[in-house]
C-alpha positions as CSV (number, residue, x, y, z in Angstrom):
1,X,21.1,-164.4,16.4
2,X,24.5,-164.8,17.7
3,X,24.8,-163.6,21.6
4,X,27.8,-160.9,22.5
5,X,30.7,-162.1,23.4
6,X,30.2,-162.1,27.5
7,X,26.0,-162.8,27.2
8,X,25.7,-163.4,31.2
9,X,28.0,-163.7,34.1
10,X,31.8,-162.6,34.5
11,X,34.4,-163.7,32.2
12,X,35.7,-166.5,34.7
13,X,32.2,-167.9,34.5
14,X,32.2,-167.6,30.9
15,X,35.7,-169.5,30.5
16,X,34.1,-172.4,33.0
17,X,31.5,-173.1,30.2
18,X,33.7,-172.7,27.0
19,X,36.0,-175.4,28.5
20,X,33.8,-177.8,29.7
21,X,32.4,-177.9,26.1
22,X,36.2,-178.2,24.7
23,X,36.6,-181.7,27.7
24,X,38.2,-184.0,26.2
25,X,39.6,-182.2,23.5
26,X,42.9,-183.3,22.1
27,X,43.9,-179.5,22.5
28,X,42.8,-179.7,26.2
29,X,46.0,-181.9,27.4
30,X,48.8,-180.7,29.2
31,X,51.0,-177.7,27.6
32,X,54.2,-178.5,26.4
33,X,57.2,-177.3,27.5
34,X,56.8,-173.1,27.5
35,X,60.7,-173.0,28.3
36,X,61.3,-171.6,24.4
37,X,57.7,-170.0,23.9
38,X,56.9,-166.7,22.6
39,X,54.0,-164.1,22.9
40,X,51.9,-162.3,20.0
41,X,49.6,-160.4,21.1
42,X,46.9,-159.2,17.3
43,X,45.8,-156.4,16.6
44,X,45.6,-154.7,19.7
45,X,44.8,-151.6,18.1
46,X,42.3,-148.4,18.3
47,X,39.8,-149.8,16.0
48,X,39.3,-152.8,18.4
49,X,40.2,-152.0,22.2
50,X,39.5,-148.6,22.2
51,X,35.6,-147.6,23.8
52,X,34.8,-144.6,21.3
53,X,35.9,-146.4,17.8
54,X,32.7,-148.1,16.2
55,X,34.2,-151.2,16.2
56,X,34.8,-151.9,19.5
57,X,34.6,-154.9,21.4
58,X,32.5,-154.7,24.4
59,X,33.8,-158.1,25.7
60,X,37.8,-156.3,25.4
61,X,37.2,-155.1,28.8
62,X,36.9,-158.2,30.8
63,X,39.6,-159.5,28.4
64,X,42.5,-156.7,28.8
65,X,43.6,-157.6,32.2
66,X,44.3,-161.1,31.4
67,X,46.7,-159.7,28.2
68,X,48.2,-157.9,30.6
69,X,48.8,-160.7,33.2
70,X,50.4,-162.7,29.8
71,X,52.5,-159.8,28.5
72,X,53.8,-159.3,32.2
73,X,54.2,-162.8,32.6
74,X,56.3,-163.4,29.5
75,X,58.9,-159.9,29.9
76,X,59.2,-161.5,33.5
77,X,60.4,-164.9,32.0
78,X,62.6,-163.0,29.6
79,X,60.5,-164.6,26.4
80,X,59.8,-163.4,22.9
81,X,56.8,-160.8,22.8
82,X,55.8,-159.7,19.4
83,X,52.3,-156.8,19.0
84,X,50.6,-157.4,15.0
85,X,49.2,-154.4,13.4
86,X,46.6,-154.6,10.7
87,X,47.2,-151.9,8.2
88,X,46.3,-152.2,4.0
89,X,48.8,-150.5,2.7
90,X,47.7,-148.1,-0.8
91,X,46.9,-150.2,-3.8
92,X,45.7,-153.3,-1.6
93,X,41.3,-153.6,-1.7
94,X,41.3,-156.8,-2.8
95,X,41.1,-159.9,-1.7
96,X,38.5,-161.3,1.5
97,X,39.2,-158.6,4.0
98,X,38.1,-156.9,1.9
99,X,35.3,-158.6,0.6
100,X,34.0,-159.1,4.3
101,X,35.6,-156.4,6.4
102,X,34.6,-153.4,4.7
103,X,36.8,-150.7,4.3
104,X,40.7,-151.3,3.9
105,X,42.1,-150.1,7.0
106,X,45.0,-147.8,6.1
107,X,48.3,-147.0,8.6
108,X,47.3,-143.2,8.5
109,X,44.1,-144.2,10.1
110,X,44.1,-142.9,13.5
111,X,41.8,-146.3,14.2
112,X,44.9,-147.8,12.8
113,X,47.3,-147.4,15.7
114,X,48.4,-149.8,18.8
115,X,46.4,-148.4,21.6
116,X,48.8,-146.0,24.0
117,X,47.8,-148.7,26.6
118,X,49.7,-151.6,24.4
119,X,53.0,-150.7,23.5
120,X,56.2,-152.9,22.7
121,X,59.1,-152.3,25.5
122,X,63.0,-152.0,24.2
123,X,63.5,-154.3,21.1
124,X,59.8,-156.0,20.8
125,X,58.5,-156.1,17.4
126,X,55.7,-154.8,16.1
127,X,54.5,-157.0,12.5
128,X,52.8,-155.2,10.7
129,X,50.0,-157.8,8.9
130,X,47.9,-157.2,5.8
131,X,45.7,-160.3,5.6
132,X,44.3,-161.9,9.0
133,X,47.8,-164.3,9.8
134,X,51.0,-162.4,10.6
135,X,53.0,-165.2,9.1
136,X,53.2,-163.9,5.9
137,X,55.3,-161.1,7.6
138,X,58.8,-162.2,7.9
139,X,58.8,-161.1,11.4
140,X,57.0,-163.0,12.8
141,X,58.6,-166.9,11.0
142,X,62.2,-165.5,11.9
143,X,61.2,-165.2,15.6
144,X,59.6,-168.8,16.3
145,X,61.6,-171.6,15.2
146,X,60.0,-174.7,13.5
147,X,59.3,-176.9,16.6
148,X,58.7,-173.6,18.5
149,X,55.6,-172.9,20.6
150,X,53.9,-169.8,20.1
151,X,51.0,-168.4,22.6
152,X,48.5,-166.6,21.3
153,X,46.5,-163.5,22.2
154,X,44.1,-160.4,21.0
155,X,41.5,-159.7,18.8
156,X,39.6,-161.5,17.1
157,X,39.2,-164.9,18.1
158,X,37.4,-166.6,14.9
159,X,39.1,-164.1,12.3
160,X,43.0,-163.2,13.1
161,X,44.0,-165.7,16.3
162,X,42.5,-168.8,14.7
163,X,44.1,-167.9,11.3
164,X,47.3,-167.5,13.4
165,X,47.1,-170.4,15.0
166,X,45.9,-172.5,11.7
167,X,49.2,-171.6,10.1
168,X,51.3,-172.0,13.0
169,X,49.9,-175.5,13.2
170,X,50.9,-175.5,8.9
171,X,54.0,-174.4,9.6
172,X,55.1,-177.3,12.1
173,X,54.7,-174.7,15.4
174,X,52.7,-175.3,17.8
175,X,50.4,-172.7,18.6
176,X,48.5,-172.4,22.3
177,X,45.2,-170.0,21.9
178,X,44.6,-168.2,25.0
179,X,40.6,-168.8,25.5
180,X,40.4,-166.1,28.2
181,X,42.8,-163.4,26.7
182,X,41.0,-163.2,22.8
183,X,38.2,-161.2,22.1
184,X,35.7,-161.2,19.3
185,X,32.0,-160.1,18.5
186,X,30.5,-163.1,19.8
187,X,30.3,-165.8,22.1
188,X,29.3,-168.3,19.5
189,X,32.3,-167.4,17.4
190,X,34.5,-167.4,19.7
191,X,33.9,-170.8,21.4
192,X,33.7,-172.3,17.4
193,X,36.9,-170.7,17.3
194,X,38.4,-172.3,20.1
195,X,36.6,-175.6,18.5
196,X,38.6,-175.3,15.5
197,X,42.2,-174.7,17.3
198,X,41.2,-177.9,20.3
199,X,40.5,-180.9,17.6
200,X,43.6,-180.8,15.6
201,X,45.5,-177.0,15.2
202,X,46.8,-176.8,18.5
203,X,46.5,-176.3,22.3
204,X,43.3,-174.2,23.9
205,X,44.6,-172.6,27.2
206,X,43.6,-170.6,30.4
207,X,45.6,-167.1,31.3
208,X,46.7,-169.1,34.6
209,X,47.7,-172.4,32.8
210,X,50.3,-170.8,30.5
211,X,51.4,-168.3,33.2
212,X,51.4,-171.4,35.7
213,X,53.7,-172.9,32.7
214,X,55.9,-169.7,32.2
215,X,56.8,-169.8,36.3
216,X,57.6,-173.6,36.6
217,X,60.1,-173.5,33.7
């Protein structure tokens, strides 16, 4: 049986265990260069972060304020910030989310919406995604360049982020998971997740590492 997502302890003594068993990792080296990076934050939507949906993710809570230290971090630096929303549009039940994720989650959905505590500011985009990776949208490839480095945040870790970060890898970027800033049912998931991205998608990061980057650009 698969332990929730924070089992024991606070989240910083959670993230002290997921990276000591990511040491030595090829994903565990220094960042690259944030100067050109951009945020995404998934699926930050009702269904997810907010307490009274049924799908709620009890971990979210310890998880939200290091979102909001990225998402504050990046609009500081004057960087790229995109939100993902999930929505199956009419006509669209097949294929494995909806094999595996029950019900087809549709825009009208209440559930459906960005929560009012995670919403874009001016001219940040909001992609909306039908399968778990946003880079079928053409939001989201026009935004990061090939070369280009994209951090990534939100819900869930082993569904949405890692297939993010899969296909960012695919598509020659390079994507940095945020360990401490995604979410997902748990703990075992997540830190296979974080496996996956660490030996040979991409870069697994801390909250203060990639803000720490973002300040000494």
């Amino acid at each position: 049986m698969c332990s929730t997502f924070l089992p024991t302890g606070s989240l910083s003594e959670q993230l002290d265990v997921w990276l000591e068993a990511l040491a030595g990792s090829p994903g565990r080296q220094a960042l690259p260069d944030l100067s050109g990076a951009s945020l995404v934050l998934l699926d930050l939507q009702r269904l997810f972060v907010d307490p009274s949906s049924p799908a709620y993710l009890p971990g979210w809570a310890a998880v939200a304020p290091r979102c909001q230290a990225l998402l504050a971090a990046f609009r500081a630096a004057g960087r790229p910030v995109m939100f993902t929303r999930h929505v199956n549009p009419l006509g669209d039940d097949t294929g494995v989310i909806a094999l595996f994720g029950g019900r087809p989650l549709r825009s009208e959905d209440p559930l459906a919406a960005l929560d009012p505590r995670w919403q874009p500011l001016g001219e940040e985009p909001v992609v909306h995604k039908q399968r778990y990776s946003p880079w079928l949208c053409e939001g989201l490839a026009a935004r990061v360049p090939p070369g280009g480095t994209l951090v990534i945040a939100g819900v869930t870790t082993h569904r949405c982020a890692l297939a993010t970060a899969v296909e960012a890898a695919s598509r020659d970027r390079v994507p940095v998971l945020v360990a401490d800033a995604c979410a997902t049912r748990s703990a075992e998931l997540h830190l296979a997740a974080l496996r996956c991205v660490a030996n040979g998608f991409g870069f697994v990061a801390t909250t203060r590492e990639v803000t720490h980057g973002l300040r000494a650009v």
